[in-house]
C-alpha positions as CSV (number, residue, x, y, z in Angstrom):
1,X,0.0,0.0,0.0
2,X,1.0,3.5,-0.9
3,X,1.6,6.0,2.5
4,X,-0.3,9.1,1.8
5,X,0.5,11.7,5.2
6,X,-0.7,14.9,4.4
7,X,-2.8,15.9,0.8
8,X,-2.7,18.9,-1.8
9,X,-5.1,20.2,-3.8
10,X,-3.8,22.3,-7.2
11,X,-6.3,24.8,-7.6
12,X,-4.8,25.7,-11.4
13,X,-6.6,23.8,-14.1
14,X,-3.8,21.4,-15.2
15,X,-3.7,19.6,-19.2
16,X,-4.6,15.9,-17.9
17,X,-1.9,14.9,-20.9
18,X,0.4,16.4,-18.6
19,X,3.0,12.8,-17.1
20,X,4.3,12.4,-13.4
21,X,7.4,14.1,-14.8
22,X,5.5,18.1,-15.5
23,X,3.1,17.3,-12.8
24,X,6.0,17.3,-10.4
25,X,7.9,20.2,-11.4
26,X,4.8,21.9,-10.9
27,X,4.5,20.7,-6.9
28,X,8.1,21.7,-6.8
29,X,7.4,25.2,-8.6
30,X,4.7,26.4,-6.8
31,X,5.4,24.4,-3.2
32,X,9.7,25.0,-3.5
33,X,9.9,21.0,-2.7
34,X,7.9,18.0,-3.3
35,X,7.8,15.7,0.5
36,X,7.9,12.3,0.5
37,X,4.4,10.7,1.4
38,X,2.5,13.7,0.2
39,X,-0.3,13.1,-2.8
40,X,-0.5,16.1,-4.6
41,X,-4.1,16.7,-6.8
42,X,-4.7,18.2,-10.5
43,X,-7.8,18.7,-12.3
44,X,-8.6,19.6,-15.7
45,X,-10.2,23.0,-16.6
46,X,-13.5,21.2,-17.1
47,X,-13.2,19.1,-13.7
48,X,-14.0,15.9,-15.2
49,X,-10.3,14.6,-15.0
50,X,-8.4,14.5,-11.9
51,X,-4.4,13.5,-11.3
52,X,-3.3,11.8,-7.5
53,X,0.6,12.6,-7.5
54,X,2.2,10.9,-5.0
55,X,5.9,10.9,-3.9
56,X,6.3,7.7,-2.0
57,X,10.5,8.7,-1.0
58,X,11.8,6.4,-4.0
59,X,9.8,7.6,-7.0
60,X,6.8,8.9,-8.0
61,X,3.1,7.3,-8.7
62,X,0.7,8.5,-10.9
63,X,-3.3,7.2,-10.8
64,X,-6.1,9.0,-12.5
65,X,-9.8,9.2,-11.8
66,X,-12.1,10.5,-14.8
67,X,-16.2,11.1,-13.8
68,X,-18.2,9.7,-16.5
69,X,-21.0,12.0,-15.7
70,X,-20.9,15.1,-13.6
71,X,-17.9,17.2,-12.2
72,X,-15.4,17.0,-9.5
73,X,-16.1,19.8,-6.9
74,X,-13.2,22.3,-7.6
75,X,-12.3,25.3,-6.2
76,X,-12.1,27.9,-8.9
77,X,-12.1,31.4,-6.2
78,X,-8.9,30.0,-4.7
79,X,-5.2,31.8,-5.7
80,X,-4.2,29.3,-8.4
81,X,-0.9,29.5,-7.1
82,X,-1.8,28.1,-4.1
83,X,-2.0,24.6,-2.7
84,X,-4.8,23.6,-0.4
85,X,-4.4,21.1,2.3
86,X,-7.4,18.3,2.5
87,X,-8.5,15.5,5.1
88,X,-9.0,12.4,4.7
89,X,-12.6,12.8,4.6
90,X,-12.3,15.4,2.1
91,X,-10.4,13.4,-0.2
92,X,-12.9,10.4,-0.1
93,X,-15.5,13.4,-0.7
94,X,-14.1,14.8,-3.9
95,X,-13.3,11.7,-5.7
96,X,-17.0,10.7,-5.3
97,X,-17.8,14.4,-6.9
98,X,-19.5,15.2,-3.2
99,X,-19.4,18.9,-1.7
100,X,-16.2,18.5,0.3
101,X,-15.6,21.8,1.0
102,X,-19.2,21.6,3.0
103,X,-18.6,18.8,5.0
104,X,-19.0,20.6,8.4
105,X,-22.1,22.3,7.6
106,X,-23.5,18.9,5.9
107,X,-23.3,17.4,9.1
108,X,-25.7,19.0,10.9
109,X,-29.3,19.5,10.1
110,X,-30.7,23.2,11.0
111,X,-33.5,23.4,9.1
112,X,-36.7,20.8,7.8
């Protein structure tokens, strides 16, 4: 199994032909460095594509996730130059295409 500590979300739109190779000099442009254990997310412009970048401390891993209907829940509002940090619970969230960034509010029910 692959360790995955900590998890970025890329908030730029990214060209899904993109390889592990320009993906990662991206992580390293816009982060300075690239940790070991740290999955790193891209999504198309579109949000139908996604990338899971992982740096595992010996190479690199690459997986892909496309939604046949629908769209991945991306933040668009964000500084594309930033990276956003997610949960665990987030994570399962957005590659299901569910509101992640709502969790906390989804969990409670204030009004019928």
């Amino acid at each position: 199994m692959i360790r995955i500590d900590a998890l970025w979300l890329c908030t730029q739109p990214h060209d899904m032909r993109a390889g592990a190779e320009r993906l990662m000099a991206q992580v390293v442009h816009a982060l300075g460095r690239a940790n070991a254990h740290h999955g790193y997310l891209f999504a198309n412009a579109r949000a139908t594509r996604m990338k899971l970048l992982v740096h595992d401390g010996f190479g690199v891993w690459c997986a892909t996730r496309r939604l046949n209907t629908g769209r991945f829940v991306w933040p668009r509002e964000i500084d594309a130059s930033k990276a956003l940090s997610l949960t665990r619970e987030q994570f399962d969230a957005l590659v299901v295409g569910l509101p992640w960034l709502r969790l906390a509010e989804l969990r409670e029910i204030t009004r019928l």
